[in-house]
C-alpha positions in Angstrom: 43.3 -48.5 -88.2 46.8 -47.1 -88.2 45.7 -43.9 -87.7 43.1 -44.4 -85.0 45.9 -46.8 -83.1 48.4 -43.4 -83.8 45.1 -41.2 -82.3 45.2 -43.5 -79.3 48.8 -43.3 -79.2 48.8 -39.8 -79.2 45.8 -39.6 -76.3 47.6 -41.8 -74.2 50.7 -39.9 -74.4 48.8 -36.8 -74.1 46.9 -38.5 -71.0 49.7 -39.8 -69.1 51.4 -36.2 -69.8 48.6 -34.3 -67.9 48.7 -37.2 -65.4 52.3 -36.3 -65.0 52.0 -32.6 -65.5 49.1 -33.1 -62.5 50.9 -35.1 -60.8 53.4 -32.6 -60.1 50.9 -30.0 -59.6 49.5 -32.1 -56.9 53.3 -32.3 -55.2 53.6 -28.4 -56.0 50.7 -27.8 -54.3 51.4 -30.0 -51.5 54.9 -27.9 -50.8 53.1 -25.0 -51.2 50.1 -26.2 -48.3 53.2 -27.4 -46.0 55.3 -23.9 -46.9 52.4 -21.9 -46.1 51.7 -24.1 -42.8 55.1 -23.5 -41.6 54.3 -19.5 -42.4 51.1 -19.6 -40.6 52.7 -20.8 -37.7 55.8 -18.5 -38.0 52.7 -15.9 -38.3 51.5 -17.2 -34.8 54.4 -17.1 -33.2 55.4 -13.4 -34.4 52.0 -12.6 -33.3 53.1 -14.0 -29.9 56.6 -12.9 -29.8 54.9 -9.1 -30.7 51.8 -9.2 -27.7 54.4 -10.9 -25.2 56.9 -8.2 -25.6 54.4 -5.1 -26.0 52.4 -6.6 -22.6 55.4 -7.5 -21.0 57.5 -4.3 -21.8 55.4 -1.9 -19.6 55.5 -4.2 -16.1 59.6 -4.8 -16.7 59.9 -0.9 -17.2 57.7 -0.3 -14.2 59.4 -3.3 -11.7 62.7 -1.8 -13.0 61.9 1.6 -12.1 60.6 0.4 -8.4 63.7 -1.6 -7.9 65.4 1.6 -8.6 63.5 3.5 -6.4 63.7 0.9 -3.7 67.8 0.8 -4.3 68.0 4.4 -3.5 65.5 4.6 -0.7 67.8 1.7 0.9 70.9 3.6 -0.1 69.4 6.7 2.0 68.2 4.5 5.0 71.6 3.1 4.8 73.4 6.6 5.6 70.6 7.7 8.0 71.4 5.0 9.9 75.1 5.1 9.2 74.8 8.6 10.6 72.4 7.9 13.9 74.9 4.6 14.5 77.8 7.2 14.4 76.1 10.0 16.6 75.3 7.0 19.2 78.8 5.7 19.3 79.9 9.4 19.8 77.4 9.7 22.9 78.4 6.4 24.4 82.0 7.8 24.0 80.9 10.9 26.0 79.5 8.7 28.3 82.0 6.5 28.9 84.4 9.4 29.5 82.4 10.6 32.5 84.9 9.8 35.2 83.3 9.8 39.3 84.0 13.4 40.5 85.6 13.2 43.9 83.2 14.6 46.7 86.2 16.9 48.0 86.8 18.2 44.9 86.0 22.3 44.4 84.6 21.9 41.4 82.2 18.8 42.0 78.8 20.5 41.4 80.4 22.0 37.6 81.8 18.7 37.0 78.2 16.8 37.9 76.5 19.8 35.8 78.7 18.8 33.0 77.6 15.2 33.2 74.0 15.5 33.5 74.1 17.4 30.3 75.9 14.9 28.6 73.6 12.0 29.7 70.9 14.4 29.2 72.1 14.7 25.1 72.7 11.4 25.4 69.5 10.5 26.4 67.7 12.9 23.7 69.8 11.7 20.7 69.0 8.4 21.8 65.3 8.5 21.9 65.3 10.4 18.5 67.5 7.8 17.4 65.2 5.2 18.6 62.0 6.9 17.2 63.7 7.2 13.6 64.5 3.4 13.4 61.1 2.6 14.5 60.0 4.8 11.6 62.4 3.4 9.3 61.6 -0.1 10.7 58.3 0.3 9.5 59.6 1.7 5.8 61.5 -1.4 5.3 59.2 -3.8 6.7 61.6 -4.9 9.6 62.7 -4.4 12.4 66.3 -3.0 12.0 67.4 -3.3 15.7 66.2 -5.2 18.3 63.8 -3.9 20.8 65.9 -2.0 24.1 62.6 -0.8 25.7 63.0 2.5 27.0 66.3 4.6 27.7 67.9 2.5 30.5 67.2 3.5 34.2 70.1 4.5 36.7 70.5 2.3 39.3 69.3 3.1 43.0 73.0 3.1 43.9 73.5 5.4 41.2 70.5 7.7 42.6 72.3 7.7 45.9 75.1 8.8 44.4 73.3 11.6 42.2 71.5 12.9 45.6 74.4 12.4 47.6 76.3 14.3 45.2 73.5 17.0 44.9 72.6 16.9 48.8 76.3 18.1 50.0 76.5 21.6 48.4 72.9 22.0 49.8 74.4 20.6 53.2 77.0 22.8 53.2 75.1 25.7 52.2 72.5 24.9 55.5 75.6 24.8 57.7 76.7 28.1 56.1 73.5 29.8 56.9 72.7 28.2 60.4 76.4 29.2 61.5 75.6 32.8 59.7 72.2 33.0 61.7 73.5 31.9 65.3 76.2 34.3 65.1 74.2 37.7 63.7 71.3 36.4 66.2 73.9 36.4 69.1 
């Protein structure tokens, strides 16, 4: 009996061994479920991290590269106008440095030449000007100055003044050739 109690013995040594030896295989492979769980999910979000960047990558290169574009048409707008603001201020200068010629004065019909041309530059630059804003209005998708309508009209006392100014050399010039006819017709 001896013996078969040391045979038991021994079996339940040997048993609860492989229970602890299992035991730990069971925690083993419990850490080794949870550690591969965690990888999956690292997996996952690689896999995420990887697509997101590799779809994303393209449309940030591309919004980039029409920012860019957008930056440097602005910056060229920006001198264009820079440059018609400039030309306008120089014709408003010219304008405002017409002075009234004197009706008496020898040189009136020069000095009134003189004028109209600068008004009529004036007028030129500034309906080119006006068309280009339009245009560039348009490109920008607002309106960059506020509507002035169409180049100003001179006043009817300014017509007078432009007829009057215009009707004395012909006035003169009628005088000349009445005074010129009654005398050679005498």
């Amino acid at each position: 009996m001896q013996n078969d109690i040391q045979i038991q013995t021994t079996l339940e040594e040997k048993v609860t061994s492989a229970q602890d030896e299992l035991s730990k295989l069971k925690s083993k492979q419990d850490q080794l479920e949870k550690e591969q769980s965690k990888l999956q999910k690292l997996k996952v979000k690689l896999d995420a991290m990887a697509d997101g960047k590799s779809e994303l990558q393209p449309s940030l290169n591309k919004a980039v590269l029409s920012l860019e574009r957008a930056i440097e048409s602005n910056n060229k707008m920006n001198e264009e106008l820079i440059l018609l603001c400039e030309k306008l201020k120089e014709d408003q200068k010219n304008i405002s440095s017409i002075d009234e010629p004197e009706i008496d004065s020898p040189d009136i019909e020069n000095n009134l030449d003189k004028a109209l041309i600068i008004i009529d530059e004036a007028k030129a630059d500034f309906k080119k000007a006006m068309s280009r804003i339009e245009a560039l209005s348009k490109v920008a998708g607002t309106e960059i100055v506020e509507k002035s309508g169409d180049i100003p009209q001179p006043s009817k006392i300014a017509l007078m003044k432009i007829g009057f100014y215009a009707g004395v050399p012909v006035a003169i010039l009628a005088l000349i050739v009445a005074i010129l006819y009654s005398i050679f017709l005498k």
